[in-house]
C-alpha positions in Angstrom: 19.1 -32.0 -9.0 18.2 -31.0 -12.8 20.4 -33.4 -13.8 18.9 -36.1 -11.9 15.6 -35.0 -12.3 14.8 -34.8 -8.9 14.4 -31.3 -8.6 11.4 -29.5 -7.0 8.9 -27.9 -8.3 8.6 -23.9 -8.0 5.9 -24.4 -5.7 7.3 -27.1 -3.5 10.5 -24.5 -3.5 8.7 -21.9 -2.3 7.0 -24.1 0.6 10.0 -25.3 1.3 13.3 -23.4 0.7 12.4 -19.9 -0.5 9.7 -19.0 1.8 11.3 -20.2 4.9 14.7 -18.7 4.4 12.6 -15.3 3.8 11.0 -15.9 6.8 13.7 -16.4 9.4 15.0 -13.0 8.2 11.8 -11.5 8.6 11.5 -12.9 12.3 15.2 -12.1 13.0 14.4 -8.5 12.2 10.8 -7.8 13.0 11.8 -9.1 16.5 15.0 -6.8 16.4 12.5 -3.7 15.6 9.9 -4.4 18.3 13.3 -4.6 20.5 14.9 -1.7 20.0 11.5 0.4 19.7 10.1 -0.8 23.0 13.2 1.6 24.1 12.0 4.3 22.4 8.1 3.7 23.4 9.5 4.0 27.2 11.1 6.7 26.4 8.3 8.8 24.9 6.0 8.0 26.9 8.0 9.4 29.8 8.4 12.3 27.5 4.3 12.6 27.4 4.0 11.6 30.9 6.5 15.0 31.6 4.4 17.0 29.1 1.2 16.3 31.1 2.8 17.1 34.7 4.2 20.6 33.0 0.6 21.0 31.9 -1.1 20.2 35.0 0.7 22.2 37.6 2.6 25.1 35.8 1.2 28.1 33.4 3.4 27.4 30.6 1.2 24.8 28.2 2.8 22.5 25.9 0.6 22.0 22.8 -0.7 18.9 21.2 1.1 20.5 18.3 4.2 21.0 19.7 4.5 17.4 20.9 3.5 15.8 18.0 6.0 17.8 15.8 8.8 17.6 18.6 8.2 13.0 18.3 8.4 13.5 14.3 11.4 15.3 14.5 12.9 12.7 17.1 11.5 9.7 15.2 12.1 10.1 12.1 15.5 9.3 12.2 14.4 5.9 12.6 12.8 5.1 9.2 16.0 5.7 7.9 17.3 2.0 9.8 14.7 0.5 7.6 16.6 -2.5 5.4 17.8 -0.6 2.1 15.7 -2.2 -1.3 18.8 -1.1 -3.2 20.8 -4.4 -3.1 17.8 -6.5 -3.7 16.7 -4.5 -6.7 20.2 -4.3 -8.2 19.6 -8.1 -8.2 16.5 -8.3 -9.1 17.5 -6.2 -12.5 20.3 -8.4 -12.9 18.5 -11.6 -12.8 16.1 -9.6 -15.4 19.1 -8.8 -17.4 20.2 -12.5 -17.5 17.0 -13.9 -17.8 15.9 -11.6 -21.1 20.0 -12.7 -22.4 18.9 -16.5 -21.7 16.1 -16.0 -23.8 17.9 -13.7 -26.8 20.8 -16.4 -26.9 17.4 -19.1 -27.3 15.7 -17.4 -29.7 18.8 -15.9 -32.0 18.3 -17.1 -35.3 14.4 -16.3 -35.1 15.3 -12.8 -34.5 18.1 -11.9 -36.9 15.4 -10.8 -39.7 12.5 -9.3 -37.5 11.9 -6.3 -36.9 12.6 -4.8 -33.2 9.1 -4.7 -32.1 8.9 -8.9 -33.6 12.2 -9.6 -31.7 10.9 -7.6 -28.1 7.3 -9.7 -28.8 9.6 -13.0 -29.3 12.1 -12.7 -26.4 9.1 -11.2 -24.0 7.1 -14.7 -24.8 11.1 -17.1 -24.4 11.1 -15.2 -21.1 7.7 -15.8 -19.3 8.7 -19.6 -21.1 11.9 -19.4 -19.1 10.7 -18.4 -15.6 8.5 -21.6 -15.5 11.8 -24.1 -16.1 14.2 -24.7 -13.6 16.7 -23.3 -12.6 14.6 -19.9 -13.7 11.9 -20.8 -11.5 13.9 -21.4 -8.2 15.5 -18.2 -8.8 12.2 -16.2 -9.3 10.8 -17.6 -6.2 13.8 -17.4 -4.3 14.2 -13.9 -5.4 10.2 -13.3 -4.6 10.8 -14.9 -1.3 13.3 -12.1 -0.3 11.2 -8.5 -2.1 8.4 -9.8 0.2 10.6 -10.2 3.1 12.0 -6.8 2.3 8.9 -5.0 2.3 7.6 -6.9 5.4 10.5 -5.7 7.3 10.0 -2.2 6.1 6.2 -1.9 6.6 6.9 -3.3 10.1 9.3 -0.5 11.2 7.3 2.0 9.5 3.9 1.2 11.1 6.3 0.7 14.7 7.3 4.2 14.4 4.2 5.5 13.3 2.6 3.3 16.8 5.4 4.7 19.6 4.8 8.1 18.1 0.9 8.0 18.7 0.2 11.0 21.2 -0.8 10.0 24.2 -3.9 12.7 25.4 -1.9 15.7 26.9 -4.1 17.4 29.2 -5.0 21.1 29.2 -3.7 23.2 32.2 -6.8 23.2 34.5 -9.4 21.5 32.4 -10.5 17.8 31.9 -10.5 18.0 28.5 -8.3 16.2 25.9 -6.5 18.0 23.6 -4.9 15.4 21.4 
């Protein structure tokens, strides 16, 4: 499409490529999440539900405390499911790497007799240059697209977890108050 000069523009990209393709992942797995936890929000609250009946009718009392360090231990395994930034940040420093080697191979004869802070100044400028022109722009939205998407999915599970393991009030053995 370069060639032809019918490419889009970066904008245009992201509207219609980038953005969307982030997207559908972000859907696939946010709706995944909400899935799988809605197993684990039955689950607990069957686990509070128990913890109030114990409460209510026996002389043992199970502690706000107790409860709320018994779901962190059992939930925090999940956090660990969260989608892995490791593969999008190797390529997101490899796309760095190319980009600042796309600009040096530019720029070469300008920087054979500068010093190194000239020649970090002169490639710096050829690569903000670069990520404007296509196919450097695609890439940088494409690549956008996908950290955003990353960190969506993340925050999502996080703030899940955080949401099923939200006490519910555990009542006090023969009171009416709350104690969490």
């Amino acid at each position: 499409m370069c060639n032809e000069g019918t490419e889009p523009t970066p904008s245009e990209y992201w509207e219609m490529t980038a953005e969307p393709m982030a997207a559908m992942l972000a859907n696939t797995s946010i709706a995944a999440i909400d899935d799988e936890l809605g197993h684990a929000e039955a689950a607990v609250e069957k686990f509070c539900e128990s913890v109030r009946i114990i409460n209510r009718s026996s002389i043992a009392h199970i502690t706000a405390a107790e409860v709320r360090h018994h779901l962190e231990t059992e939930l925090g395994p999940l956090r660990e499911c969260a989608v892995s930034t490791d593969h999008i940040n190797g390529l997101a420093n490899r796309w760095s790497a190319q980009l600042r080697r796309a600009a040096w191979r530019r720029h070469v004869p300008l920087l054979l007799f500068r010093s190194t802070a000239e020649a970090d100044a002169i490639i710096g400028q050829a690569q903000v240059a670069l990520v404007e022109e296509p196919p450097w722009a695609h890439t940088d939205r494409l690549l956008s697209a996908f950290e955003l998407c990353h960190a969506d999915i993340r925050t999502h599970l996080f703030d899940r977890v955080a949401e099923v393991g939200t006490l519910s009030p555990v009542a006090a053995p023969h009171s009416s108050r709350v104690t969490a």
